[in-house]
Phi, psi and omega in degrees: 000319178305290190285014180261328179283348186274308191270002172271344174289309189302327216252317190301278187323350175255351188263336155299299189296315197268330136335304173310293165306333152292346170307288204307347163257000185256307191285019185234326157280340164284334176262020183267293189324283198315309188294336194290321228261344166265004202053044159267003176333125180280085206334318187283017176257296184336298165321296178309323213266316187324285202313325190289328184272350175264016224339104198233013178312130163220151191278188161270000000 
């Protein structure tokens, strides 16, 4: 019984982390859009904006 519930916690938490990381990558390309689009540009955005029309995005 101990061990169904530890691994139904362990299976929630992985199902959090990788939510958590599809956050933090959707909000770190909104804030790339955003700087281009306000001219705040960055070199690595330049790099980044290239990948995106080729769409070459990769997660970690």
């Amino acid at each position: 019984m101990a061990l169904l519930a530890k691994e139904r916690a362990r299976a929630e938490f992985q199902d959090w982390e990788k939510k958590e990381e599809e956050f933090h990558f959707d909000q770190s390309k909104m804030r790339s859009e955003i700087r281009l689009l306000e001219g705040r540009i960055k070199p690595m955005l330049i790099q980044m904006n290239w990948r995106t029309k080729f769409h070459i995005w990769r997660r970690k």
